[in-house]
C-alpha positions as CSV (number, residue, x, y, z in Angstrom):
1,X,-3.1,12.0,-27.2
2,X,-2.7,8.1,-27.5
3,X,-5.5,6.0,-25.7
4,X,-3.1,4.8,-23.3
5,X,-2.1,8.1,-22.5
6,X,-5.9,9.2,-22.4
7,X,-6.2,6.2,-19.9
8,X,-3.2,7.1,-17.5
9,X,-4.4,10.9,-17.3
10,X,-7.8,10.4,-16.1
11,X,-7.0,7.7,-13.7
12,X,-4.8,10.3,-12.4
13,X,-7.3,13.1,-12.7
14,X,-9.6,11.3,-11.0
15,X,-7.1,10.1,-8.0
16,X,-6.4,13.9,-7.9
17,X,-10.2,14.7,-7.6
18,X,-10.7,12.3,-4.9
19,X,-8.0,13.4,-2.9
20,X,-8.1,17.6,-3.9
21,X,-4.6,17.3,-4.2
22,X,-2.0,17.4,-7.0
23,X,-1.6,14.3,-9.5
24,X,2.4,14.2,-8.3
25,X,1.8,14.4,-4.7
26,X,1.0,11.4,-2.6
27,X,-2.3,10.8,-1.0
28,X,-2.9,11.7,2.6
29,X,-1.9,8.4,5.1
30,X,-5.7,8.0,5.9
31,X,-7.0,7.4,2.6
32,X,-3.8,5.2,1.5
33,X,-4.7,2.5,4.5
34,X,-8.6,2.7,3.6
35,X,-7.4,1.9,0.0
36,X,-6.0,-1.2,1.0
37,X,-9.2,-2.6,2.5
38,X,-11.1,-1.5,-1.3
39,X,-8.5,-3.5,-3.6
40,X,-9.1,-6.6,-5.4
41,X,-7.6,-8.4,-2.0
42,X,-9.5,-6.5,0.5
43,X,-10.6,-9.6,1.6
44,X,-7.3,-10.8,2.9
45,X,-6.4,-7.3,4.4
46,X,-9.6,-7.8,6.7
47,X,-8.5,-11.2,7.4
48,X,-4.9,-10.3,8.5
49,X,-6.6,-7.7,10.6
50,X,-8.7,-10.1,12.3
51,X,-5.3,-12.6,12.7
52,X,-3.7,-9.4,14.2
53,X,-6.4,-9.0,16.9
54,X,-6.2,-12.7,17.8
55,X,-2.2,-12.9,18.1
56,X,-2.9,-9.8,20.3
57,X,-5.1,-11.3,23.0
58,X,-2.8,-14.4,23.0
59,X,0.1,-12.6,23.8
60,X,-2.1,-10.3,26.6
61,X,-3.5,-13.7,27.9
62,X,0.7,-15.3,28.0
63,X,1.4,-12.1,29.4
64,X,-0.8,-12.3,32.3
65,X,-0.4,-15.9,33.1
66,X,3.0,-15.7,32.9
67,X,2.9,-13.7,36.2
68,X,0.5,-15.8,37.7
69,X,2.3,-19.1,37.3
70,X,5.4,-20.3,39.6
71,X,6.8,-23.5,37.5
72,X,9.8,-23.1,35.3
73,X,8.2,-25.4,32.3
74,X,4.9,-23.0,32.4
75,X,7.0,-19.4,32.7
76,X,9.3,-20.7,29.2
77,X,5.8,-21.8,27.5
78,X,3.5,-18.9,28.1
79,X,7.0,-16.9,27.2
80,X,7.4,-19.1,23.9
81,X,3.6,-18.1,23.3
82,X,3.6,-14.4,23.9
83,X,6.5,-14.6,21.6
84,X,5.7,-16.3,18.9
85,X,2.1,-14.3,19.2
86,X,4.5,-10.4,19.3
87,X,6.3,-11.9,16.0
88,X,3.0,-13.1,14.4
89,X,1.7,-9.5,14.8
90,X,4.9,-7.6,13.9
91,X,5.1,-10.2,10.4
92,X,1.2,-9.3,10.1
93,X,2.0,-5.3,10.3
94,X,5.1,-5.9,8.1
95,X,3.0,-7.6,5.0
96,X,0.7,-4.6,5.2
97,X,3.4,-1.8,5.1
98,X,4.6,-3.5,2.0
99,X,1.0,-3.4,0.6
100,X,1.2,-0.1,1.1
101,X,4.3,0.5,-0.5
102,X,3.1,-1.6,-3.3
103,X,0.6,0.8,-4.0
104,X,3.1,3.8,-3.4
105,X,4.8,2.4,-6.3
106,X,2.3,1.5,-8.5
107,X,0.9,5.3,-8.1
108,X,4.6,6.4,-9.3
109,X,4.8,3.8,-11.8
110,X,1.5,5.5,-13.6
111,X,2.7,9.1,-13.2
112,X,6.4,8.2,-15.0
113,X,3.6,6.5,-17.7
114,X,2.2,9.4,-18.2
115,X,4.9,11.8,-18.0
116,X,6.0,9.6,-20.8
117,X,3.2,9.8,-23.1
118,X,3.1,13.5,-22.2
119,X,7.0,13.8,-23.7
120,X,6.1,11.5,-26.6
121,X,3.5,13.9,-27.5
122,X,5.2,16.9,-27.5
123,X,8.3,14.6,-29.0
124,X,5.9,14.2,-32.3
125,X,4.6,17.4,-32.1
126,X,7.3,19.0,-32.1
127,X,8.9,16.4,-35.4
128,X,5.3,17.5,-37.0
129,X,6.0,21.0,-37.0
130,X,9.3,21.1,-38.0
131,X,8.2,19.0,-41.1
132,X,5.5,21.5,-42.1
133,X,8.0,24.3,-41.4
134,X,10.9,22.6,-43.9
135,X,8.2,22.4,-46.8
């Protein structure tokens, strides 16, 4: 087989290995969310976690003085602020659902790769043969 097709196959062979599962099946749940913290930007994956904790304890902190305050202006700002803290979080869990699909995608984009250099293969092995077989 071609080297890129040598490449492809045991990236998937070795994905397969990890996971004992099939190279056309997706990784279980567990090991696609710890793969997102092992990238090239695991980095920022901690750091969105640690954002996520903070806009968490704001909006618990808005949340409780909220009930413990009796003027109008301070109910609409700790309101605004638990707000604004829920969306942070939700936009925070939303850029890491597409980091996981990302990945999804990538996975799928090397098993049509080597499906690919699989057909191409068999494609010239098959032209081979029927060359020999005409002489």
């Amino acid at each position: 087989m071609s080297e890129p097709g040598d490449t492809i196959r045991s990236a998937l062979k070795t994905q397969a290995e990890k996971f004992a599962i099939e190279p056309d099946r997706e990784p279980p749940m567990r090991s696609q969310i710890a793969d997102a913290f092992r990238g090239r930007f695991r980095w920022l994956a901690w750091l969105a976690v640690f954002y996520r904790i903070v806009f968490l304890v704001v909006a618990v902190i808005a949340a409780i003085q909220f009930f413990r305050l009796d003027s109008t202006r301070e109910l609409i700002a700790c309101s605004t602020i638990f707000l604004m803290s829920i969306l942070a979080t939700v936009f925070i869990k939303l850029w890491y659902w597409m980091l996981l699909i990302k990945n999804s995608v990538i996975r799928e984009i090397k098993r049509l790769e080597l499906q690919v250099a699989e057909l191409t293969q068999d494609q010239r092995h098959d032209d081979h043969h029927a060359r020999q077989s005409d002489h």
